[in-house]
C-alpha positions as CSV (number, residue, x, y, z in Angstrom):
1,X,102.0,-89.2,-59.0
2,X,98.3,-88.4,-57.7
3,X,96.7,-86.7,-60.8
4,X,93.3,-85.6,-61.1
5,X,90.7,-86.9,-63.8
6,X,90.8,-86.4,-67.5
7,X,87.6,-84.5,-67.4
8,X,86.4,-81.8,-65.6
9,X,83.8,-80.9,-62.9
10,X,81.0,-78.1,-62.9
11,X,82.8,-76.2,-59.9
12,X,85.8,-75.2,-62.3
13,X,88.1,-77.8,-62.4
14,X,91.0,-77.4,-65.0
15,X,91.7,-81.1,-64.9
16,X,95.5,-80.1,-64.8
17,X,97.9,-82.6,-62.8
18,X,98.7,-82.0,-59.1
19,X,101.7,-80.8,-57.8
20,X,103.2,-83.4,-55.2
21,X,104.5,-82.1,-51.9
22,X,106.5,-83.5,-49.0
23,X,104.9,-85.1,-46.1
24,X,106.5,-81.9,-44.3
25,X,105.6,-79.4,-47.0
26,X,104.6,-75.9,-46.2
27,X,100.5,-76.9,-46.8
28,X,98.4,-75.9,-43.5
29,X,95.1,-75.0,-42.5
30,X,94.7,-71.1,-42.5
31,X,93.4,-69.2,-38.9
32,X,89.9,-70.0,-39.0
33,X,87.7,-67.3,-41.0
34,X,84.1,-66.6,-40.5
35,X,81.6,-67.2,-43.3
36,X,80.0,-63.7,-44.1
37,X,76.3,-63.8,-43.9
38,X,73.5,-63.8,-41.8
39,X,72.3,-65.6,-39.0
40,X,70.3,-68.0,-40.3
41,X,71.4,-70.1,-43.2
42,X,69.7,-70.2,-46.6
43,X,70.2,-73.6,-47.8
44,X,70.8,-77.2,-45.9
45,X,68.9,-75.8,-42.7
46,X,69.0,-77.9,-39.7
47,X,65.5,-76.3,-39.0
48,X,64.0,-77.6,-42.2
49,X,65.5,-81.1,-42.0
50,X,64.7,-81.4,-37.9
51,X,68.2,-83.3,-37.5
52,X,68.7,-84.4,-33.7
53,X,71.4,-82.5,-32.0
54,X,72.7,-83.2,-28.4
55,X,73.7,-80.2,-26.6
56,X,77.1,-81.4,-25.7
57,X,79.7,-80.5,-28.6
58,X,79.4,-83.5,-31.4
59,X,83.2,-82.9,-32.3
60,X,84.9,-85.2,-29.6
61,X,88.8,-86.2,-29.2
62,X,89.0,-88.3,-32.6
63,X,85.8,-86.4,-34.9
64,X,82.2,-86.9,-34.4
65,X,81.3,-90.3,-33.6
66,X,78.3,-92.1,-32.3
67,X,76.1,-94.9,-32.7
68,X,74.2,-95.1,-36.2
69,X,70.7,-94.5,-35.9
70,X,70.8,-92.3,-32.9
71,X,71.9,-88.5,-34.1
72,X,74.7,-89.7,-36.4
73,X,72.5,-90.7,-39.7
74,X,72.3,-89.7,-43.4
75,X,71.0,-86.7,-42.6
76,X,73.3,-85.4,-40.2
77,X,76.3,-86.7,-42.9
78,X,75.0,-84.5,-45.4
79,X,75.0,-81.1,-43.6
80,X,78.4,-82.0,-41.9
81,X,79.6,-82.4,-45.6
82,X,77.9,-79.3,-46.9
83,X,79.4,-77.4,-44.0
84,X,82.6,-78.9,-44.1
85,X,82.6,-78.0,-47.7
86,X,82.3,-74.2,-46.7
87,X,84.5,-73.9,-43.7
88,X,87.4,-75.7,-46.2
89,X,86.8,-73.3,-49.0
90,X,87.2,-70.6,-47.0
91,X,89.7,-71.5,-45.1
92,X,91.9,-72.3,-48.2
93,X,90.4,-69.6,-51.0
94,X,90.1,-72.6,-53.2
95,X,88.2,-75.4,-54.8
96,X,90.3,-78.4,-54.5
97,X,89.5,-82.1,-54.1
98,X,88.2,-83.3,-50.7
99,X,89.7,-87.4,-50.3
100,X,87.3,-89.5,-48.9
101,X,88.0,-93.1,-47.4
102,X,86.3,-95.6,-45.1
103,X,86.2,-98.6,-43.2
104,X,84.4,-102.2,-43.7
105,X,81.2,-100.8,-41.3
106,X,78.5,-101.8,-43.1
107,X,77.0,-98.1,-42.8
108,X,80.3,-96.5,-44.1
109,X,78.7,-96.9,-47.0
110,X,75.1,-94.8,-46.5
111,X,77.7,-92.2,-44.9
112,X,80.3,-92.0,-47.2
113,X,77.0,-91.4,-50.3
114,X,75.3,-88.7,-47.8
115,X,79.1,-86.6,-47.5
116,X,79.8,-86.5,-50.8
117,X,76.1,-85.0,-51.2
118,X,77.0,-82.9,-49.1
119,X,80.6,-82.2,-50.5
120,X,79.5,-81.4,-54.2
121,X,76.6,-79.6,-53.0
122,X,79.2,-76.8,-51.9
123,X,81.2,-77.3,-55.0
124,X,84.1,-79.6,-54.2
125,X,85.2,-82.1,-56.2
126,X,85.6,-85.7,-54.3
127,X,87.7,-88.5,-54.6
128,X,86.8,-91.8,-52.8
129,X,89.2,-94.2,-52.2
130,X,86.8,-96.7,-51.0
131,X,88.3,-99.0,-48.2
132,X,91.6,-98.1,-46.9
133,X,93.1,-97.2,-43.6
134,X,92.9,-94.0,-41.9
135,X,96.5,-92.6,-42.3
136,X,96.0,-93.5,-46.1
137,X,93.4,-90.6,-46.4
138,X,95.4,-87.9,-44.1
139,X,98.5,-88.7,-46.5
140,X,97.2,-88.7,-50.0
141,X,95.9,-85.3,-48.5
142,X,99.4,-84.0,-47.7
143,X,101.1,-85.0,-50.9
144,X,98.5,-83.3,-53.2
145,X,96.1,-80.3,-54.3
146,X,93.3,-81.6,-52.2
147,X,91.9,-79.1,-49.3
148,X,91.1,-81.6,-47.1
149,X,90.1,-84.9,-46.3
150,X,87.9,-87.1,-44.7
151,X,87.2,-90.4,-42.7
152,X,84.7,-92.5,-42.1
153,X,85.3,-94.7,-39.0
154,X,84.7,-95.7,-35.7
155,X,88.3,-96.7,-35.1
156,X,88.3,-99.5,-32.2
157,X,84.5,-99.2,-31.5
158,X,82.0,-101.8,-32.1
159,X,80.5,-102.5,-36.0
160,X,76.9,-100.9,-34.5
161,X,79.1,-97.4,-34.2
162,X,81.2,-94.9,-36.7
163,X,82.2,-92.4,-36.8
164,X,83.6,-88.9,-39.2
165,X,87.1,-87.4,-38.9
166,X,88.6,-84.9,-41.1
167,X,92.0,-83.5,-42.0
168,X,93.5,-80.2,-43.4
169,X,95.6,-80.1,-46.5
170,X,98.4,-80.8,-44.2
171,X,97.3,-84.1,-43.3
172,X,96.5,-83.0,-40.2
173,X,93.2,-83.2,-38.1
174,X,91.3,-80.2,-37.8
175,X,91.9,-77.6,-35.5
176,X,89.3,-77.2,-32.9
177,X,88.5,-73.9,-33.7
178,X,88.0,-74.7,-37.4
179,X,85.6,-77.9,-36.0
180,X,83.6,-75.0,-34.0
181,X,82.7,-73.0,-37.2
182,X,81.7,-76.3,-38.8
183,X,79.3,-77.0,-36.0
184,X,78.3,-73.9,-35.7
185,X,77.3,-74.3,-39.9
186,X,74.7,-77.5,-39.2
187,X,73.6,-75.6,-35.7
188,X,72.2,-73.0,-38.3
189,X,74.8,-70.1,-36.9
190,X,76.0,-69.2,-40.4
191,X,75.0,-68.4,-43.6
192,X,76.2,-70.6,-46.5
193,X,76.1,-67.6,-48.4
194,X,74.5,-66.9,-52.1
195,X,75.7,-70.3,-53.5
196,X,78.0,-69.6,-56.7
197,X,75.6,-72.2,-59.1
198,X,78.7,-74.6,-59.6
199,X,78.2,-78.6,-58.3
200,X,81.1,-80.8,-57.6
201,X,81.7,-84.4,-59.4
202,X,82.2,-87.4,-57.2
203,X,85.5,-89.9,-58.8
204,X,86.4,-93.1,-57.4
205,X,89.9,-93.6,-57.2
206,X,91.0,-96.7,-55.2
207,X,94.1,-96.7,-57.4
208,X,95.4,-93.8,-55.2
209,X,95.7,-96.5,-52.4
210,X,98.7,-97.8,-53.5
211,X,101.3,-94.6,-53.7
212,X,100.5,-94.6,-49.8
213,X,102.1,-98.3,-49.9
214,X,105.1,-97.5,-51.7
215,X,105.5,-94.3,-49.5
216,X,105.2,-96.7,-46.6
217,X,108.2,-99.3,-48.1
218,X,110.4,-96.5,-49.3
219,X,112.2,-95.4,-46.0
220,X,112.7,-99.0,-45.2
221,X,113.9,-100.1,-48.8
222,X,116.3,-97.6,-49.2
223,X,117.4,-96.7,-46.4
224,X,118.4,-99.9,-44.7
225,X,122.3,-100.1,-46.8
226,X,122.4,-103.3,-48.2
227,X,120.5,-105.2,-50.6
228,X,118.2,-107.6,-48.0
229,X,114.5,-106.5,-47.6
230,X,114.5,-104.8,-44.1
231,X,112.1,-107.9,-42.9
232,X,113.7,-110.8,-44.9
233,X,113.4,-113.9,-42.6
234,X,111.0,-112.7,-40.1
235,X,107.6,-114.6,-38.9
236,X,105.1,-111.9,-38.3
237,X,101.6,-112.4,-37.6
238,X,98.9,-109.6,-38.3
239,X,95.5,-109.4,-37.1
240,X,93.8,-107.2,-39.3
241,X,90.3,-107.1,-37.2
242,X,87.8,-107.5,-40.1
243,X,88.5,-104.0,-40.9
244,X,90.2,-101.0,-43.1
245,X,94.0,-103.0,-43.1
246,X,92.6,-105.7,-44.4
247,X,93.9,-105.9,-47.7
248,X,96.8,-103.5,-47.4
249,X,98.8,-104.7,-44.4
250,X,99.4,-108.1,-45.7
251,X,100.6,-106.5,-49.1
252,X,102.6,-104.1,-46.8
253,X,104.8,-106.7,-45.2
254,X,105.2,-109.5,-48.0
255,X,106.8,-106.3,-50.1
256,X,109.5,-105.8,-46.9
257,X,110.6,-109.7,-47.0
258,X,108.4,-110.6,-43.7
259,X,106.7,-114.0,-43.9
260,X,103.0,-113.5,-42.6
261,X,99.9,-115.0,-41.0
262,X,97.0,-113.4,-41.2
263,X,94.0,-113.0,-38.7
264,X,90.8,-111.8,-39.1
265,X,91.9,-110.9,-42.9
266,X,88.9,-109.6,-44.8
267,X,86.5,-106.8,-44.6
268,X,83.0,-107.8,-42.4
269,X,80.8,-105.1,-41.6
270,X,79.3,-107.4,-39.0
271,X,82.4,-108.5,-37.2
272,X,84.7,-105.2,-37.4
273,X,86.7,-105.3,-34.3
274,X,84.4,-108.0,-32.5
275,X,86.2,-110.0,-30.5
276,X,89.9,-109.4,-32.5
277,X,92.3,-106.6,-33.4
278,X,93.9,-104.5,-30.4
279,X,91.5,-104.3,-28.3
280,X,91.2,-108.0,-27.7
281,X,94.9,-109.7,-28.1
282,X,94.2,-113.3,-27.0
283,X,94.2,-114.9,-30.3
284,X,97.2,-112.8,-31.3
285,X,99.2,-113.7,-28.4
286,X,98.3,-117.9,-29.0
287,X,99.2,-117.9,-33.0
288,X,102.3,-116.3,-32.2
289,X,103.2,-118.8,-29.7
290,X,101.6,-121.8,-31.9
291,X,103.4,-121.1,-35.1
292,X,106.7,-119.8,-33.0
293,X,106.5,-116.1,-34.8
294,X,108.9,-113.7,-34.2
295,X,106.1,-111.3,-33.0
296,X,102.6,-110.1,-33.7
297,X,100.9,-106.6,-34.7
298,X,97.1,-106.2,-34.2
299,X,95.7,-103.2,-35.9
300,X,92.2,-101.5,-35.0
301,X,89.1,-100.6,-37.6
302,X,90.7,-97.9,-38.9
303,X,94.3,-98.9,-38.2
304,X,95.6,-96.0,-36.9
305,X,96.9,-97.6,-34.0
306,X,98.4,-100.7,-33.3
307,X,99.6,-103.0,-30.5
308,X,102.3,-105.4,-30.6
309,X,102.9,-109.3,-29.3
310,X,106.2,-110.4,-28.5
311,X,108.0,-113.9,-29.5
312,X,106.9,-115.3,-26.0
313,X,103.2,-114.1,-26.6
314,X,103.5,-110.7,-24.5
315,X,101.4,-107.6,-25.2
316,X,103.4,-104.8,-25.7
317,X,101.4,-101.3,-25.7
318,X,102.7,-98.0,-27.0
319,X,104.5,-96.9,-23.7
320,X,107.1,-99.8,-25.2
321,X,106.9,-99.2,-28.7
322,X,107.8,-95.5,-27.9
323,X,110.6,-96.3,-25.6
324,X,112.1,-98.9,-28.3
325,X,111.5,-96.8,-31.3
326,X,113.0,-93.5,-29.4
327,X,115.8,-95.4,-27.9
328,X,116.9,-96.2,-31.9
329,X,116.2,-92.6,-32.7
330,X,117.7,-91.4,-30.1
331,X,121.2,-93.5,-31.1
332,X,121.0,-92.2,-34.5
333,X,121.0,-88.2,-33.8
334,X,117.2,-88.4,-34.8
335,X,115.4,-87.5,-31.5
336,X,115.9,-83.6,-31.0
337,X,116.7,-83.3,-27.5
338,X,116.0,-87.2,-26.4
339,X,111.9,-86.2,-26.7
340,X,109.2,-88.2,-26.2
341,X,105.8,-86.9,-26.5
342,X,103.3,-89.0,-24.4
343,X,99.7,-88.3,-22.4
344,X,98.7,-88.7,-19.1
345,X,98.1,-92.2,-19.7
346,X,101.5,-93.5,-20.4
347,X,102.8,-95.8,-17.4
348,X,105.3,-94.0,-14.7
349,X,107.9,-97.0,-15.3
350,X,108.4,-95.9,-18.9
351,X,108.6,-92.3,-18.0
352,X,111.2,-93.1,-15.2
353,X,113.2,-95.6,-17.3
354,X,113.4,-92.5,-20.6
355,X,114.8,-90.3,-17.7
356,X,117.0,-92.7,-16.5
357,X,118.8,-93.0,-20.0
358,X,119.0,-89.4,-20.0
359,X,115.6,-88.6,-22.0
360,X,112.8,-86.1,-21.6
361,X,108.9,-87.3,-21.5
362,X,106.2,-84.8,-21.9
363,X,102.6,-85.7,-21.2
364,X,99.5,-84.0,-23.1
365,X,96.0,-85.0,-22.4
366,X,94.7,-88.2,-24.0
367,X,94.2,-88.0,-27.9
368,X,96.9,-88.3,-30.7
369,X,96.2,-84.3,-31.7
370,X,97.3,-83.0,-28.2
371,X,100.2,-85.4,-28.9
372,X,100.7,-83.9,-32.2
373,X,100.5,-80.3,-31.4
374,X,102.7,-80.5,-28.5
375,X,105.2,-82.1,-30.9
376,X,105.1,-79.8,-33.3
377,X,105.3,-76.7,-30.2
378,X,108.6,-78.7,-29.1
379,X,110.0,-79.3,-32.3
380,X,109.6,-83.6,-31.2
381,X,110.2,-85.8,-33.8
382,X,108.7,-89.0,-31.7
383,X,105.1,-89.5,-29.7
384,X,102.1,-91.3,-29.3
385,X,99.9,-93.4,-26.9
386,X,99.9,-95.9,-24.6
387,X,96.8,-97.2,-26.6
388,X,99.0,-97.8,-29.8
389,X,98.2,-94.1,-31.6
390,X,102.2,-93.6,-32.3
391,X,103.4,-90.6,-34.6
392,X,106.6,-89.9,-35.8
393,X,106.9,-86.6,-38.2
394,X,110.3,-88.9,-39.9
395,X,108.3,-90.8,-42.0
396,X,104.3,-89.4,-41.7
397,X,102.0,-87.0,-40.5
398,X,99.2,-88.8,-38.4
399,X,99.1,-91.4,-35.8
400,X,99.6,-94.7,-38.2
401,X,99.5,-98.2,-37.0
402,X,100.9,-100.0,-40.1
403,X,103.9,-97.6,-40.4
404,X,104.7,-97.8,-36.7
405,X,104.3,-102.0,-37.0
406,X,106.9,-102.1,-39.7
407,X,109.2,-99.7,-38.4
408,X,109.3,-102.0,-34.9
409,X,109.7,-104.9,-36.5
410,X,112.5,-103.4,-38.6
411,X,114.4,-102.0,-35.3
412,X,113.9,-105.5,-33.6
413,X,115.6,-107.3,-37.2
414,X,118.6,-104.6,-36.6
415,X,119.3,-105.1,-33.1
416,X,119.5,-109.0,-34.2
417,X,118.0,-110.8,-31.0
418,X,114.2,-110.6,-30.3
419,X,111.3,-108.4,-29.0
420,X,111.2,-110.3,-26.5
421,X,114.8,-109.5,-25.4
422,X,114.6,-106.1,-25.9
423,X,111.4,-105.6,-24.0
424,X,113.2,-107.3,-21.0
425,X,116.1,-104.7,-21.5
426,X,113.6,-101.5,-20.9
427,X,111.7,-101.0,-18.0
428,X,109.2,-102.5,-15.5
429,X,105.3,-100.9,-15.6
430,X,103.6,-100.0,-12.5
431,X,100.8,-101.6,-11.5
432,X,97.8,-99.8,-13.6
433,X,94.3,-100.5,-13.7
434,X,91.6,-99.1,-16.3
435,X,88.2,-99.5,-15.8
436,X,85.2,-98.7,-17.8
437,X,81.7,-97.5,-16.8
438,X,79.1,-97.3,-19.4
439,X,76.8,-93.9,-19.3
440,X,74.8,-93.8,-22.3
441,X,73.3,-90.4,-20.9
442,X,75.4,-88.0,-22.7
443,X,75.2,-84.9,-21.2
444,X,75.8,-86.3,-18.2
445,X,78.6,-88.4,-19.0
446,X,80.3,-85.2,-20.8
447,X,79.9,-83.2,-17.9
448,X,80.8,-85.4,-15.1
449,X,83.1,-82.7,-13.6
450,X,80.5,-81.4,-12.1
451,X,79.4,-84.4,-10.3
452,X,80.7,-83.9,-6.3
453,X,80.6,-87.4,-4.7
454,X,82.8,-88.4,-7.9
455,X,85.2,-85.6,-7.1
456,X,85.5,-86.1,-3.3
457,X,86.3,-89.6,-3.7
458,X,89.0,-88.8,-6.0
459,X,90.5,-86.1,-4.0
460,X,90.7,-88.4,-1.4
461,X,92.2,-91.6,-3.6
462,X,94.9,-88.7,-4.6
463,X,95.6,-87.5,-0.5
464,X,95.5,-91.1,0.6
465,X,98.6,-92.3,-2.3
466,X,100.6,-89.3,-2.1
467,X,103.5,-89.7,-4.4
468,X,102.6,-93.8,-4.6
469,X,100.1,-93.1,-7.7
470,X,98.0,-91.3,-9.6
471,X,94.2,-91.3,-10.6
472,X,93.0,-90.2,-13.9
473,X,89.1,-90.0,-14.9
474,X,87.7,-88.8,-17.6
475,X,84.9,-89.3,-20.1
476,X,85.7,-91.0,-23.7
477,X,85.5,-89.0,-26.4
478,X,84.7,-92.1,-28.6
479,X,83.1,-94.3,-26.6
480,X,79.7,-93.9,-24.1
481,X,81.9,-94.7,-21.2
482,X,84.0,-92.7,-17.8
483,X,87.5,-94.5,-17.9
484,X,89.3,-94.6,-14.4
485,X,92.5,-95.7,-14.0
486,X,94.3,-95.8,-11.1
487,X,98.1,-96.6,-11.4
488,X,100.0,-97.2,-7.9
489,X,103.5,-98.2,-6.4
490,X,101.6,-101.9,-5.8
491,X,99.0,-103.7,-7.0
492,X,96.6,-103.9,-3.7
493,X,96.9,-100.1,-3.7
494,X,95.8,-100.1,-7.4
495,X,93.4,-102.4,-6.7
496,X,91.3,-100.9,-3.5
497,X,91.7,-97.5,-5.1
498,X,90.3,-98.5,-8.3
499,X,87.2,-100.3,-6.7
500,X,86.1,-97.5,-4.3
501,X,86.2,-94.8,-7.7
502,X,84.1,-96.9,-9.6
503,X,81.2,-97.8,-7.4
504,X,81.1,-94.1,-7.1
505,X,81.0,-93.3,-10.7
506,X,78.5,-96.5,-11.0
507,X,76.3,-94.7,-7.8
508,X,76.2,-91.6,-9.1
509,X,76.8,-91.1,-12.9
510,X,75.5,-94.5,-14.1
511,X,72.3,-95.5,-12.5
């Protein structure tokens, strides 16, 4: 049981035990509500501490993320604490804990110290967890008193990068609305009102890492009918990219039965996601070949995603994952109305195959909380990403890349013959290219709409394929890059298609 300190804090604290509620409890984040005040703040003032701010939005698809050094810095970290304090206050018409975690970056640290200045300077009590993965932080959220929670992560991106997501006491990220009115605090379009006099207490509580564990386990354990850990006898291989999994995933999967190898298995600041984890699978897919595994898992910095090798040393991306996972859901009455929630990522083979077998897929735009919200508008139990983000509201409440690896691996033990088979037994991708340009200008890169060549050359790209492709570009919302991908009934189309886009994007949006 998550239970707060002994002793109490300055901001009011009764020290009293939390009350534990189901990952699908009735906890949410309120409509947003203004702060009273006036237009200019009184305390915390972007003015007086002449923070950089770029003019595009700095809330993207996955939090605020950038490069450290540039506009995301200690500074900046405090007043999105301080305001983030406010906006959750308010929102909830309470003082509870805010649950803090963070990945092996070696600035995670200066971050992590400048929030929770900013957190107790509005009162709130915070609990650290110190390293641990993503989903950790957005579940302990969910199960107790806290009013929200934070991360500190770059997920995927590179160790010079991170990054600063939050959640609702729901477990869920912010709404966008409720991200505005946090901007809008460190812009210096709110007041932070009189300030009540009261300072939160900072607690470390890495102990709190473990209940996610057990909550992870628990499904599996008990749910499986007989009295053989769910994993007993398997060979899996993890690579836990230098980063938040580190420790736990290993712990994770030796508790189910599964006998692991570990990659890339401690926390380094300096080589987080270099070269490893899942965006770089090479090393994965030769382990699992060279120490005949029955498949692979490699997680990102954060692990909230994950991508899977099979026996034969085959990446499998989360189009497959979704159509293996739904397809056992679906068997077992646990997929309302055979639903799939993808984005327009997600390759056309898989959506054709789910039809095939009698299933519905519904595409949001990319980012696990479009996939999220439409799920929770359609009542869908199942959905994700092709990039590995994979959410299913049976067993959690945010994308989660260790839950979805053991899950997988559990469905592949039950069906009793191999990934490998199984992936042969789905469906056939289309050809589809992605390919990124780097465009560190950011205004530019965010409003790339605009740009006319770029548009006419993808209008035509779209009248020349007809109904042999698709085109998708669009600027990362973590990275400083335009993705284009081009997917196509063959591979030269794919190809020629996907060459012409990017020397225009390259012309005209890059140099």
């Amino acid at each position: 049981m998550v239970t707060t300190p002994a002793w109490t804090q300055g901001s009011g604290s009764n020290g009293s035990s939390l009350t534990l509620a189901g990952v699908n409890g009735s906890k949410s984040v309120q409509n947003p509500k203004p702060i009273a005040g006036k237009e200019v703040i009184n305390r915390l003032s972007v003015v007086e501490t002449g923070i950089y701010l770029p003019n595009t939005p700095l809330f993207g698809t996955d939090g605020i993320r950038g490069r450290v050094g540039d506009f995301l810095n200690a500074p900046l970290a405090l007043q999105v604490g301080f305001w983030a304090g406010q906006v959750l206050k308010a929102q909830s018409g309470t003082t509870g804990p805010i649950i803090l975690g963070q990945d092996s970056r070696n600035s995670s640290d200066m971050l992590a110290m400048a929030l929770t200045a900013g957190l107790t300077s509005a009162g709130l009590e915070v609990w650290n967890l110190g390293l641990c993965p993503t989903p950790c932080v957005a579940y302990l959220t969910s199960v107790s008193e806290a009013i929200g929670g934070v991360m500190i992560s770059a997920s995927h991106n590179p160790p010079g990068d991170n990054g600063i997501k939050f959640f609702g006491s729901d477990g869920t990220k912010l709404p966008a609305a409720v991200q505005k009115l946090i901007e809008a605090g460190i812009r210096g379009q709110m007041d932070s009102g009189n300030g009540t006099g009261a300072w939160g207490h900072q607690y470390y509580r890495p102990e709190l890492v473990a209940d996610y564990a057990k909550a992870l386990q628990l499904p599996l354990i008990y749910g499986n009918g007989t009295e053989e850990l769910p994993l007993q006898g398997m060979r899996i291989v993890l690579d836990l990219a230098w980063g938040a999994a580190a420790m736990l995933a290993p712990e994770v999967f030796k508790a189910l039965g599964a006998e692991i190898i570990c990659l890339h298995d401690r926390p380094d600041g300096d080589r987080i996601n270099v070269g490893c984890g899942s965006t770089h699978l090479d090393v994965l897919q030769s382990t699992v070949k060279a120490y005949n595994a029955d498949m692979g898992f490699a997680f990102d910095g954060d692990a909230d995603r994950v991508l899977g090798v099979d026996d034969r040393g085959r990446p499998i991306d989360g189009d497959y994952i979704l159509y293996l996972w739904g397809h056992t859901l679906e068997q077992s009455g646990q997929l309302p109305d055979s639903t799939i929630v993808a984005t327009v990522m997600s390759n056309l083979g898989f959506e054709r195959a789910w039809e095939k077998l009698g299933g519905k897929l519904l595409r949001t735009p990319v980012g696990d909380q479009h996939v999220h919200a439409e799920m929770l508008r359609t009542g869908s139990m199942l959905g994700g990403e092709q990039s590995g983000h994979i959410l299913c509201r049976h067993y959690g409440v945010t994308g989660d890349g260790v839950m979805t690896a053991i899950h997988l691996a559990t469905v592949v033990r039950q069906q009793g013959g191999s990934l490998g088979q199984m992936v042969d037994e789905s469906f056939q991708t289309y050809p589809q290219l992605l390919r990124n340009v780097r465009v560190e200008d950011r205004d530019r890169r965010m409003d790339w709409e605009s740009c006319e060549p770029v548009q006419i050359a993808i209008d035509r790209a779209t009248t020349a394929m007809g109904d042999q492709g698709r085109i998708l570009v669009r600027a990362s919302g973590t990275e400083p890059l335009i993705r284009v991908m081009v997917e196509a009934a063959t591979a030269e189309l794919a190809n020629y298609w996907t060459d012409n886009l990017v020397r225009v994007v390259e012309q005209h949006l890059a140099a």
